[in-house]
C-alpha positions in Angstrom: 113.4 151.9 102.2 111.5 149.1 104.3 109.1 150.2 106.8 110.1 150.7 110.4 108.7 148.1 112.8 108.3 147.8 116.4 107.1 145.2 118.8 103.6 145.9 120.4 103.9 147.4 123.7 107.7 148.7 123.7 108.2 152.3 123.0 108.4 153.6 119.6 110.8 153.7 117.4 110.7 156.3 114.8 110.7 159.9 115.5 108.2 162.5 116.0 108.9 165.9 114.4 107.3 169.1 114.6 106.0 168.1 110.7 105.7 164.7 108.9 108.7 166.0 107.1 110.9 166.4 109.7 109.7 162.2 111.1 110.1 159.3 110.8 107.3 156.8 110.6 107.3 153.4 113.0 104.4 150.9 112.9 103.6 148.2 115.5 105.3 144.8 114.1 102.0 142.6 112.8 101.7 139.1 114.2 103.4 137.0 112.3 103.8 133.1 112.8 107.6 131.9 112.4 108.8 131.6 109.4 108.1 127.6 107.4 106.1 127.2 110.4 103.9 124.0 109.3 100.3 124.0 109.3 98.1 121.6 111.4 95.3 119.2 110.7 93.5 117.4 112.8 90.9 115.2 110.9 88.5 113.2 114.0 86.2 110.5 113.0 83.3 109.5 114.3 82.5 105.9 115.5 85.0 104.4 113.8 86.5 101.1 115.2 90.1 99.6 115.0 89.3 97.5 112.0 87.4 99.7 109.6 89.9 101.6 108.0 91.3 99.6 104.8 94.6 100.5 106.5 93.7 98.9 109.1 93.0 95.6 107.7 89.1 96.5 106.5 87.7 95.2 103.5 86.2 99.0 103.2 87.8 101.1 100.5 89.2 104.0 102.0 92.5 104.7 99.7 93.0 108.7 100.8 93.1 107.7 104.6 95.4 104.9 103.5 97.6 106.8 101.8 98.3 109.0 104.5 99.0 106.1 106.6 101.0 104.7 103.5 103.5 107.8 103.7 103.2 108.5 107.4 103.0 106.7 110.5 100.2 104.4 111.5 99.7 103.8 115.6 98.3 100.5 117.1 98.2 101.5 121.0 96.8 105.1 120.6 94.0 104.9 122.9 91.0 107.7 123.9 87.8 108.1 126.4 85.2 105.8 124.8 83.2 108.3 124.3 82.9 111.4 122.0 82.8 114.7 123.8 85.2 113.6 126.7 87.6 112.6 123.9 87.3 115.8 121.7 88.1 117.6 124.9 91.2 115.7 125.4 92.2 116.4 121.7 91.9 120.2 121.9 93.2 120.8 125.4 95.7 118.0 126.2 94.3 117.4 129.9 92.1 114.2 130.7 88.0 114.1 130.1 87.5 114.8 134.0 89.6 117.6 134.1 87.5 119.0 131.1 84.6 118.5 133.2 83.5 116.4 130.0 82.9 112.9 131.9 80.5 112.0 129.6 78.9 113.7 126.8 77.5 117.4 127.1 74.2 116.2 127.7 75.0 113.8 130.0 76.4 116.2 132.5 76.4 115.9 136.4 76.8 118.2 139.1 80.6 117.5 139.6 83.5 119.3 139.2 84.6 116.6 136.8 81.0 116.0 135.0 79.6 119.6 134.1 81.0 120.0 131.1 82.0 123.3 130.8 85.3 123.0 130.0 87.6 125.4 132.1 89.5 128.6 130.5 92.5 127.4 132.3 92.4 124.6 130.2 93.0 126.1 127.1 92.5 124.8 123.7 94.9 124.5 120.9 93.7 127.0 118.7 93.4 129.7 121.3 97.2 128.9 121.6 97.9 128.9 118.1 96.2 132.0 117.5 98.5 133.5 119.9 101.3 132.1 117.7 99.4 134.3 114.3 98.1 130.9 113.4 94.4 130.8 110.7 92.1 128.9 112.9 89.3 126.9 111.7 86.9 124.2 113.3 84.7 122.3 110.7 82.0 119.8 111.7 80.9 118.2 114.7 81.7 120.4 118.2 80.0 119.0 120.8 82.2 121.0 123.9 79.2 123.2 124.3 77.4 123.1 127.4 74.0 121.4 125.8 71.6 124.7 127.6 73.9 127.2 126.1 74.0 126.4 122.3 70.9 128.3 121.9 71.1 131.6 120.2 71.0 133.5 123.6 74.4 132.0 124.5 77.0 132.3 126.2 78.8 132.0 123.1 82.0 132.0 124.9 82.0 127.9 124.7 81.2 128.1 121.0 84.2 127.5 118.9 84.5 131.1 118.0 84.6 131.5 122.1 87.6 129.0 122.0 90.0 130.4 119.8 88.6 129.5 116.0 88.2 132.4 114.0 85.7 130.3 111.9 83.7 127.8 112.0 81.2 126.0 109.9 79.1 122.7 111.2 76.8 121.7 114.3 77.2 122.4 117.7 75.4 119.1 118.7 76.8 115.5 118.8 75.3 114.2 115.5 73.2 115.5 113.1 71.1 114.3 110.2 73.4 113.8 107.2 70.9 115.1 104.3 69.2 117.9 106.9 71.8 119.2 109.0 71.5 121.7 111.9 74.2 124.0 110.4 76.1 127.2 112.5 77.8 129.3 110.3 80.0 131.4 112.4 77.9 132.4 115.6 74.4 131.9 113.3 72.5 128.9 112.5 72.2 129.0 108.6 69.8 126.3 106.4 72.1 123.6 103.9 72.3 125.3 100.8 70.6 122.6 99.2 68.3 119.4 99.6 68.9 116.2 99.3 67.3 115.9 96.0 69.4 118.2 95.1 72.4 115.5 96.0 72.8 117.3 99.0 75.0 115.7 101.9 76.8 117.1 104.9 79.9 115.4 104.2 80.6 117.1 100.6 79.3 120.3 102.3 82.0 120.7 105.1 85.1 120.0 102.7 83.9 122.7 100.6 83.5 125.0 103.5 87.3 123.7 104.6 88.8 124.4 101.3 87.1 127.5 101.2 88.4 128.7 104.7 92.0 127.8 103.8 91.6 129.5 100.4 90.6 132.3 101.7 93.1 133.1 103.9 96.1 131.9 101.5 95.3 134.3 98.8 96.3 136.8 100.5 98.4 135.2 103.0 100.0 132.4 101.8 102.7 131.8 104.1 100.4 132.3 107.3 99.7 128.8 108.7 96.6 127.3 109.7 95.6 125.1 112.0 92.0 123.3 111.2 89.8 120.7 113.4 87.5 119.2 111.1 85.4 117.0 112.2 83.0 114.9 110.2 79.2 113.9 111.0 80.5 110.1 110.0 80.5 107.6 110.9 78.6 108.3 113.8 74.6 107.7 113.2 72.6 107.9 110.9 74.3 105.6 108.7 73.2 108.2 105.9 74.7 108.0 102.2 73.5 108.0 98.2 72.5 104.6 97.6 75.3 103.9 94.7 77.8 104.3 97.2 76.3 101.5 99.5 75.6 99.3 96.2 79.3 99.1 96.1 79.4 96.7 98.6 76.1 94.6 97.8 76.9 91.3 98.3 80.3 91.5 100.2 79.3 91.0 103.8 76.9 88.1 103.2 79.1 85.6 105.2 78.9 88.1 108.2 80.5 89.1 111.2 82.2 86.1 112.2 83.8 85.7 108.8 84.5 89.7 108.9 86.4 89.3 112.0 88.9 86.7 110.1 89.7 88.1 107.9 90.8 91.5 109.2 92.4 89.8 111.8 94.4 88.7 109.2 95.1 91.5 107.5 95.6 93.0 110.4 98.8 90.4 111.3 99.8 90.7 107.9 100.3 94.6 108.0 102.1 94.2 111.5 99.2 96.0 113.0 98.3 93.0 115.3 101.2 91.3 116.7 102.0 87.7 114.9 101.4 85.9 118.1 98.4 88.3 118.9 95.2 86.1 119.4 91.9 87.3 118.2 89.1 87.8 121.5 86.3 85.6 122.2 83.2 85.5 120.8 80.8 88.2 122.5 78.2 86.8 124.2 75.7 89.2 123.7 76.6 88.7 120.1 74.8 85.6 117.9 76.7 83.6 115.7 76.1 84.4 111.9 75.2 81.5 111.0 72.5 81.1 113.5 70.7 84.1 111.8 67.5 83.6 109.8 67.8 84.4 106.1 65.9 87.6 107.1 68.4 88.7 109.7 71.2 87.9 107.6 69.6 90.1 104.8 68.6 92.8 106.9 71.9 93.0 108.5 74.2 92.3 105.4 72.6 95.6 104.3 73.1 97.8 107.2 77.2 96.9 106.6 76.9 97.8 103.2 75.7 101.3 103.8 78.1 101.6 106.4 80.9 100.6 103.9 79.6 103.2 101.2 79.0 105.7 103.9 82.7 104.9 105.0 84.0 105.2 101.4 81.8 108.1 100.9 83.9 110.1 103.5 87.2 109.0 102.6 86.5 110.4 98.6 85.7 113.6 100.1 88.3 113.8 102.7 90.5 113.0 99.9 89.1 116.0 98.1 90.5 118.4 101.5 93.9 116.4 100.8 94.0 117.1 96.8 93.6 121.1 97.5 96.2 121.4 100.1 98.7 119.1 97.5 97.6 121.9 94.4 98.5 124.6 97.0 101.7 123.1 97.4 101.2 123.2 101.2 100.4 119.1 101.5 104.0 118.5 102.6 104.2 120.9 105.3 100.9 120.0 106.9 101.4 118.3 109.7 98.4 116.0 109.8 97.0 113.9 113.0 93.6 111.3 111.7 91.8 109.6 114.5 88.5 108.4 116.0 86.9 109.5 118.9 86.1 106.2 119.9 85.6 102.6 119.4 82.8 101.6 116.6 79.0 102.2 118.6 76.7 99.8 119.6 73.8 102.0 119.7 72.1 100.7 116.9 71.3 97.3 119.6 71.4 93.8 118.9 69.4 93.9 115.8 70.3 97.6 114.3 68.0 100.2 113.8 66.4 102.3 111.2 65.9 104.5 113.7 68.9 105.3 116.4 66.2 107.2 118.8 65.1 104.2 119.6 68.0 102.9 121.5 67.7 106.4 123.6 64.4 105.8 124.8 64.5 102.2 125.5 62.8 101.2 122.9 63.3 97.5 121.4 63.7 97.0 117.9 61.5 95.5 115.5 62.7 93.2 112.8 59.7 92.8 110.6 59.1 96.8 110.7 62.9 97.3 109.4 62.8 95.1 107.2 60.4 96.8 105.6 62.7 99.9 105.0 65.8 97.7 103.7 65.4 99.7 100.6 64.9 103.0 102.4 68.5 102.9 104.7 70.8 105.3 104.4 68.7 107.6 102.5 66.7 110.8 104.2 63.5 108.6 105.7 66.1 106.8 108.4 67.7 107.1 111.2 69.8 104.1 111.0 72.3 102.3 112.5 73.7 99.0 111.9 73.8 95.8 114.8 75.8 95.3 117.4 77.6 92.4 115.4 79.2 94.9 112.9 79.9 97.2 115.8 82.2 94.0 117.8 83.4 93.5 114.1 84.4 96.7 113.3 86.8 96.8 116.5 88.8 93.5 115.5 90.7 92.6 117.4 89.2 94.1 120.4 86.7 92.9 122.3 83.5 95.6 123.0 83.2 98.7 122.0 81.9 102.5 122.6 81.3 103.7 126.1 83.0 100.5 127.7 86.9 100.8 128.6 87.8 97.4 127.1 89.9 98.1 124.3 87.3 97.8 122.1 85.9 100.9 123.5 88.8 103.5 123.4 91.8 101.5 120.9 91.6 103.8 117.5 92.7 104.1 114.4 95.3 107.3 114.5 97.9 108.5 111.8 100.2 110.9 111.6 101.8 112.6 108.2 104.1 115.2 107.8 106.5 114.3 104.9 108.2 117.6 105.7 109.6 116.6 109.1 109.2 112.7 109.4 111.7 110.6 107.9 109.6 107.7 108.3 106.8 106.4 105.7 104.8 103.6 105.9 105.9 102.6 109.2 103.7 100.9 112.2 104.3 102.2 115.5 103.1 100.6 119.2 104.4 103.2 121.9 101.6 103.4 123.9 99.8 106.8 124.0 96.3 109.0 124.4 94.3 111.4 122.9 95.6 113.8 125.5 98.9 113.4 124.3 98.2 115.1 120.9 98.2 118.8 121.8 101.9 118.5 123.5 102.9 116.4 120.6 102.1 119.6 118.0 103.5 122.0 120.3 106.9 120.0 120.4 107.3 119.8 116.5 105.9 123.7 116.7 108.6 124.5 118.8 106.0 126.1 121.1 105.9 126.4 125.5 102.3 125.6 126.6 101.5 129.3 127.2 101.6 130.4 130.9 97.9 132.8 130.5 95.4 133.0 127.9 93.2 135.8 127.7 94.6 137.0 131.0 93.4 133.0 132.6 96.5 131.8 134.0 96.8 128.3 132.5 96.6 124.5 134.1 99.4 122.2 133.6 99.4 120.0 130.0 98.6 116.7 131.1 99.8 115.0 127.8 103.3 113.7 126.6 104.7 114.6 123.5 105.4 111.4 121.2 107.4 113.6 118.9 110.5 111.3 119.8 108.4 108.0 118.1 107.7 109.7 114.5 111.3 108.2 113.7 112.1 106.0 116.2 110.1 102.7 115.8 112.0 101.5 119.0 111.4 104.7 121.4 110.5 104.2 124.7 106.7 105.0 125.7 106.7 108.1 127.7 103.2 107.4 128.7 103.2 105.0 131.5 100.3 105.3 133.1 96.2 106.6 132.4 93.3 106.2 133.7 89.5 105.3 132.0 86.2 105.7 133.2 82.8 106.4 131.5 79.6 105.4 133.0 80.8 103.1 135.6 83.2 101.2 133.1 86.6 101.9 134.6 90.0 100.7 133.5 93.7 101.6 134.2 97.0 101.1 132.0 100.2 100.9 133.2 103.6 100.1 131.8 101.8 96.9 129.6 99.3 96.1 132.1 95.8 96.8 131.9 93.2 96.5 134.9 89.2 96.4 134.1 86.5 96.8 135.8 83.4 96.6 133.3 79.9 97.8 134.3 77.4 96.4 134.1 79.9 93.6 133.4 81.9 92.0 130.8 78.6 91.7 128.8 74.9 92.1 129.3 74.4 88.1 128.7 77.1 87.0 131.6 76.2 89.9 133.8 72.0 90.1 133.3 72.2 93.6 133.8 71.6 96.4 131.1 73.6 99.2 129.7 73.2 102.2 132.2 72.2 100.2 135.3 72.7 102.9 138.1 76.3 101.9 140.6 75.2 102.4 144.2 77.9 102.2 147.3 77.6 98.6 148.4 77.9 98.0 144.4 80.9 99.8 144.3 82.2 98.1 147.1 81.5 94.7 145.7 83.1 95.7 142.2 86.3 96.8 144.4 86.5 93.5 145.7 85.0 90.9 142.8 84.7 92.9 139.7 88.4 93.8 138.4 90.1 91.9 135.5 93.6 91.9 135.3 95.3 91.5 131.3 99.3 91.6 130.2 98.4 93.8 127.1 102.0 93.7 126.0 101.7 89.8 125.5 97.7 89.7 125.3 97.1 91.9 122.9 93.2 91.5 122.7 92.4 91.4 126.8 91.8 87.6 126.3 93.8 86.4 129.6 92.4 87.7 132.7 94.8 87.1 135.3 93.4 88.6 138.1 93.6 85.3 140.2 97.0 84.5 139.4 98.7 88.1 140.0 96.2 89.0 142.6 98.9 91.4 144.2 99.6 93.4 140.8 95.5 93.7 140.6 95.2 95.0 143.9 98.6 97.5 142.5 96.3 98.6 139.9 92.9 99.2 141.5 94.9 101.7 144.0 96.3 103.5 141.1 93.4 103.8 139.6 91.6 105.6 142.9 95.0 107.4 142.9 94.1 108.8 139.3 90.7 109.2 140.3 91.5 111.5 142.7 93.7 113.7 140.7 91.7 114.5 138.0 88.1 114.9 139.6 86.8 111.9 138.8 84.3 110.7 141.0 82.0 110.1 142.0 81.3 106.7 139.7 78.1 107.3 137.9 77.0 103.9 135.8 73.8 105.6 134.6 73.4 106.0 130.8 70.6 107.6 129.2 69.0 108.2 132.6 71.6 110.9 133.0 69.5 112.7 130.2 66.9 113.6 132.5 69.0 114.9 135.3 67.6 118.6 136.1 70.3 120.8 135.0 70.6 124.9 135.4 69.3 127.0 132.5 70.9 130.3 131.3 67.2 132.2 133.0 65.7 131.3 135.8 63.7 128.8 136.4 60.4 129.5 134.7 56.6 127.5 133.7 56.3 130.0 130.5 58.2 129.7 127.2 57.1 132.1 124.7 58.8 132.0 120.8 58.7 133.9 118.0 58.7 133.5 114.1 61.5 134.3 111.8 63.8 133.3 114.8 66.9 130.8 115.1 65.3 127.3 116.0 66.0 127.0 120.2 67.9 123.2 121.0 65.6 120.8 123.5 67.7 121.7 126.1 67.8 125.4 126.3 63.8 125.0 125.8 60.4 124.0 127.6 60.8 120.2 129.4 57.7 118.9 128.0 58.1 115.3 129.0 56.4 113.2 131.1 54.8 116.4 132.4 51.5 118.2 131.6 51.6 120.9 129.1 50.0 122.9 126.7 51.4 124.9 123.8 49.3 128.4 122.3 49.7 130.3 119.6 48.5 133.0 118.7 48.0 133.6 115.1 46.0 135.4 112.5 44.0 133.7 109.6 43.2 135.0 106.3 39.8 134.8 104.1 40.4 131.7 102.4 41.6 129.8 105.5 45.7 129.1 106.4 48.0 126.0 106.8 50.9 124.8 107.9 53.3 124.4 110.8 52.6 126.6 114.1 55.4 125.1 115.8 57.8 122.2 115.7 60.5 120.1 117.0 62.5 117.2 115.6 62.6 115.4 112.4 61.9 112.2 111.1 63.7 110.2 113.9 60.9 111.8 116.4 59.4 115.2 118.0 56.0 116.7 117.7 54.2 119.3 115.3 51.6 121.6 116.0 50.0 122.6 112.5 47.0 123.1 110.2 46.0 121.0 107.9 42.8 120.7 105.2 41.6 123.2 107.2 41.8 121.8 110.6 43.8 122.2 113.7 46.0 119.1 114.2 48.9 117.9 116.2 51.1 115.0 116.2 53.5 113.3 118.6 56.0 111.2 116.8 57.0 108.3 118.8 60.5 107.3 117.5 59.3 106.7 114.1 57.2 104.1 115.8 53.7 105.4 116.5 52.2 108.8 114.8 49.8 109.8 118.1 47.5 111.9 116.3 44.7 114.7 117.3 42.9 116.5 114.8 40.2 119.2 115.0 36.7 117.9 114.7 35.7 121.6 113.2 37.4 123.6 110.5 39.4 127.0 111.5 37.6 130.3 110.3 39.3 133.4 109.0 40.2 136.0 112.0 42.7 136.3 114.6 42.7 133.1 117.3 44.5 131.5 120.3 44.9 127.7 119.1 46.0 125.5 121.9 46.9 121.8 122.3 47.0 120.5 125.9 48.7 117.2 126.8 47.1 116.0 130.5 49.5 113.2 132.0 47.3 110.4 133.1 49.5 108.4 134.1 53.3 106.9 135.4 55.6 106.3 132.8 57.5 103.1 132.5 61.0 104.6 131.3 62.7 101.0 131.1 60.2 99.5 129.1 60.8 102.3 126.4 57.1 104.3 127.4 56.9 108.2 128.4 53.4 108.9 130.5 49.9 108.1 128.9 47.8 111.3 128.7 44.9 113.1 127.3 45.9 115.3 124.2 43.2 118.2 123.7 43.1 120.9 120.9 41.5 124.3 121.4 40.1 127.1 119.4 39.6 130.4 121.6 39.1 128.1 124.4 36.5 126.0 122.8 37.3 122.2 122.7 37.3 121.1 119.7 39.7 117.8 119.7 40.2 115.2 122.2 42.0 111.8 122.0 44.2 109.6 124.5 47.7 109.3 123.7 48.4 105.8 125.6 52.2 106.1 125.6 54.5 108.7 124.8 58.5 109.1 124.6 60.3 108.3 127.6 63.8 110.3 127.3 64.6 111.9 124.3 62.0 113.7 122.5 64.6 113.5 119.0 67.6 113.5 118.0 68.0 116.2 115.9 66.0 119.4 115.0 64.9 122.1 117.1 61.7 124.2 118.2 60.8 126.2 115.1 58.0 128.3 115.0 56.2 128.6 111.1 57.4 126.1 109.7 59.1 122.4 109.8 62.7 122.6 108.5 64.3 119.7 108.0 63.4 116.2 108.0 59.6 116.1 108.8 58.4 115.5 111.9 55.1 113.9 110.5 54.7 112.1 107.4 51.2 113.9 106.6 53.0 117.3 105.0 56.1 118.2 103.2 58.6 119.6 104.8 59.3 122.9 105.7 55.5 123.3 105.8 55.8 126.9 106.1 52.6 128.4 107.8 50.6 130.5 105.1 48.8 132.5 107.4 50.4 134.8 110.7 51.7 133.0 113.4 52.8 135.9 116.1 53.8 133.9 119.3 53.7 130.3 120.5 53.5 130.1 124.3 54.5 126.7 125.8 53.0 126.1 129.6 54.6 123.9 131.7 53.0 124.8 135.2 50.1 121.9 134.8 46.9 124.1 134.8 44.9 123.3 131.9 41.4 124.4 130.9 38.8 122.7 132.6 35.9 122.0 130.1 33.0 121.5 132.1 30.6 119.9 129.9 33.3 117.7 127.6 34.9 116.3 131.3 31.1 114.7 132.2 30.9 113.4 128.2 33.4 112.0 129.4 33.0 110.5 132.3 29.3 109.2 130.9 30.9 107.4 128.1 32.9 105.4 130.6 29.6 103.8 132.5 
């Protein structure tokens, strides 16, 4: 007899008797999804430009993204935010970036309704509606929707994913992460990679396994309860990180350079029907040197960078491929419905010449040719930070012009596909109805079957912004339902409309042509004169690369546009216009406690990010701990934070106190003890005494004196004559006994654990420091 079942909050329909004998037993039904219901994929690169995909005309192999396209549908007017957090917010909720409050990324947050980025509960997420629907829910890799103060183990955790509707997650809640030392959260808990990169250790293998695992897990013992699954990988944003045989692959194939690059993808990309056959490729970027005007140094230097790029890229496609080859064995590949695309166009951030360090571009720091290429061997292993130049980055965007964080298409036209063999006719096809990230979530509810839900956890929910594009999977000639949508991210603003584009770029249409620099602040007679002077007009549905600007010739359809756009503006929260870049990092933003000058941390703790932690820059400081030392002396880290790309470490060493700043891989500033540390119980202090402005621009935090102290006693001095400007690392956080990781310093082996007892570190941001008396006049007599 099959068991009695009743819906959850109607009345119940067996029967109570005096004795189980004389009842009948009811139970409430169990959530259960509908029946063949498919499951959902969504698979979000990193970085990756319109023509870097072999798919999409690249010269990369990437046959297990290709072969989705192959057997799918492949789009060539999806567009997103140009930039990665306001993007992944328009993925997972369906409303625009502003309405997320995510205008730029988490870090970069403002004090505006559209720029704070916590993302409202009215704007609800696709898993948390899925779940409703008894939908598996799992986010792997990259999050970035957190509030950068609160992803610190004292919360909230209700913007973690697990806060958001995904019953599991495995990854990091920051924007990028090292790819041989990841910051890993397991869950709600930050857990170390379960292996090194000696080891063969790399992120990238590391999430599939925990993807397959997930699903696995689940389909054991349910296997015909659907899932939906966000994985996000770490590529190919920065570092540029991958085993060298990988980049070896490609030694040799991108010696006739970007120019050449450009070509022939454009080609390929006519070919394939990607790029219209009457499409013309865009001008040459002026901020961009010809190839052939390169040294031989250059051209070596930079030939490389694309090669580890390429492996990198490869790299990530054999183990996405791996995710693929599980659900095929479970036999649930044809009913996946699977959505690939990148978050943005390909990044710039590596600067003009690339970088084997990406910090560098965040503090303003310039580049160094002769210093990388003495590390040509070393990139994409664990020592870098790398990044390739901003030729590859205009490359990998063929046919576009730009790139990331600039609305040209360059900037927000990406790679998307879409495979679901069980309910798409169509293989193999291209399709051009134009469309937007936002219009993804409304898109898998259609095919689902599903009404955006009215309430969510009791939150009464926002309007979908999106629109399905269900009716294009097999219908190449379908009308766009998407006529109109909005961009703007730092300043850069653009507008679409029914195959006209508007642009206004900031600081212009490059850096050359404009002689301004990324991030230059937009004031209100700027603004003003960008209304008036600074809008481009382009017919994208017959200039398919934005190389027409008619915005002399159609001056009344321009001025159309820049109304709409205000229009827009105004109903999704999206000014004020904000041109600032990296100067957005130091905004004062509110902390989870109150504002306080003491920071106290503790050993055997979860490492606490930069921003939920002691603002130690361009400020005087000190930093104590107190710690017991054994007979026979102790060393070791007291406390870090960072890795190899920068931070500081206070530690002991050969049996002296020691601390180093690491200035984006660039300078070491070092202070050592000038006495050795005796067994007992001590206070050791390092004091850092600002003496003077910084020069932020110019890539230079404030010159100060650094001081070490044992019990008070002075027994290090030395004058740090610069220091980093904006962002202290990139990675890493403050970790107290040890250095995991990358290492900070290049004097120790990572993690350095401290051998002796480290009870507290107290940072002190108040600026009182201990006055020594008699070293301030040595001082002060040495300088007559």
């Amino acid at each position: 007899m099959a068991l009695k079942e009743y819906k959850p909050g109607t009345a119940f329909s067996g029967v109570v008797g005096r004795t189980f004998d004389q009842s009948e037993p009811a139970w409430p039904e169990p959530p259960r999804a509908k029946e063949g219901a498919p499951n959902v994929l969504f698979i979000i690169l990193d970085d990756t430009g319109f023509g870097q995909l072999g798919c999409y005309g690249s010269p990369i192999s990437t046959p297990h993204m290709d072969s989705l396209a192959a057997n799918g549908l492949l789009y060539n007017n999806m567009q997103t935010t140009a930039l990665c957090s306001p993007t992944r917010s328009c993925i997972l909720t369906g409303r625009n970036h502003h309405s997320n409050a995510m205008a730029c990324i988490t870090e970069g947050s403002t004090g505006f309704p559209g720029s704070n980025a916590n993302i409202p509960f009215e704007n609800g997420f696709l898993s948390e509606i899925l779940l409703q629907r008894s939908y598996n829910t799992y986010a792997i890799g990259k999050w970035h929707l957190t509030p950068a103060d609160q992803i610190s183990s004292a919360g909230p955790l209700d913007r973690w994913p697990l806060g958001r509707g995904f019953e599991r997650f495995y990854g990091f809640l920051g924007g990028e992460t090292h790819q041989y030392y990841p910051e890993l959260v397991y869950d709600n808990h930050q857990v170390e990679p379960p292996a090194t990169p000696e080891e063969g250790y790399h992120v990238t293998e590391d999430l599939v396994d925990k993807a397959i695992s997930f699903i696995a897990d689940a389909k054991q013992v349910a296997p015909d309860k659907p899932f939906f699954m966000y994985f996000c990988t770490g590529a190919m944003h920065a570092p540029h990180h991958v085993p060298k045989e990988w980049a070896d692959k490609y030694k040799g194939r991108f010696d006739d350079g970007w120019d050449a690059y450009r070509e022939k993808v454009f080609a390929r990309q006519k070919e394939l029907g990607i790029a219209p056959r009457d499409a013309e490729l865009s001008r040459d970027d002026p901020d961009v040197p010809r190839w052939n005007s390169l040294s031989n140094d250059q051209k070596k230097l930079y030939a490389r960078m694309m090669e580890v790029f390429a492996g990198f890229l490869e790299h990530t496609d054999h183990h996405i491929g791996r995710l693929l080859d599980v659900l095929k064995k479970m036999g649930e590949f044809e009913n996946t419905v699977i959505m690939l695309i990148s978050d943005n166009g390909a990044s710039s951030e590596g600067g003009p010449t690339g970088s084997v360090n990406e910090n560098l571009f965040f503090n303003n720091v310039p580049e160094s040719l002769e210093e990388n290429l003495k590390r040509i061997d070393e990139l994409g292993g664990p020592n870098t930070f790398n990044h390739y130049a901003w030729g590859w980055t205009w490359a990998g965007n063929t046919p576009f012009r730009r790139w990331k964080r600039e609305t040209y298409r360059g900037g927000i036209s990406d790679p998307f596909i879409v495979h679901y063999p069980k309910g798409i006719k169509a293989k193999g096809e291209v399709r051009t109805q134009y469309a937007h990230a936002i219009d993804m979530v409304p898109t898998v509810l259609d095919l689902l079957g599903i009404e955006p839900p009215t309430s969510i956890k009791g939150v009464t929910q926002s309007p979908v912004e999106g629109i399905s594009f269900a009716h294009t999977f097999d219908d190449a000639s379908a009308p766009s339902k998407r006529h109109t949508q909005y961009f703007e991210m730092m300043g850069h603003r653009s507008i679409y409309h029914d195959g006209w584009r508007a642009v206004c770029p900031w600081p212009g249409p490059s850096f050359s042509e404009s002689g301004k620099f990324f991030g230059e602040p937009i004031y209100k007679d700027t603004l003003t004169e960008l209304d008036a002077k600074g809008w481009e007009l382009y017919h994208v549905a017959e200039d398919f690369a934005e190389n027409r600007n008619l915005a002399q010739e159609n001056r009344a359809k321009l001025i159309e546009m820049i109304a709409q756009w205000y229009v827009e503006a105004g109903k999704y929260n999206v000014l004020p216009v904000d041109g600032r870049g990296t100067m957005r990092f130091t905004d004062e933003r509110p902390q989870i406690t109150r504002e306080r000058t003491q920071y106290t941390f503790y050993p055997r703790t979860q490492s606490v990010p930069y921003n939920a932690g002691p603002r130690l820059l361009n400020r005087t400081h000190s930093i104590a701990a107190k710690v017991d030392i054994p007979e026979g002396g102790a060393e070791g880290v007291l406390v870090s934070f960072g890795g190899v790309d920068g931070g500081y470490v206070f530690y002991v060493k050969d049996g002296k106190l020691q601390y180093v700043h690491n200035y984006v891989a660039r300078d070491y500033l070092h202070v050592e003890a000038s006495e050795p540390l005796m067994a007992g119980s001590h206070e050791l202090r390092f004091e850092f005494e600002v003496t003077g402005p910084p020069d932020i621009p110019k890539g230079k935090g404030t010159p100060g004196r650094a001081q070490l102290y044992i019990d008070d006693k002075l027994v290090g001095e030395a004058e740090f004559s610069h220091t980093t400007p904006i962002s202290l690392g990139l990675t890493g956080g403050i970790t107290v006994g040890a250095d995991p990781g990358s290492s900070v310093a290049p004097f120790y082996t990572s993690p350095f654990a401290f051998t002796g007892t480290v009870h507290s570190v107290t940072f002190d941001v108040s600026g009182e420091v201990i006055k020594d008396e008699e070293a301030e006049m040595r001082r002060i007599m040495a300088r007559q």
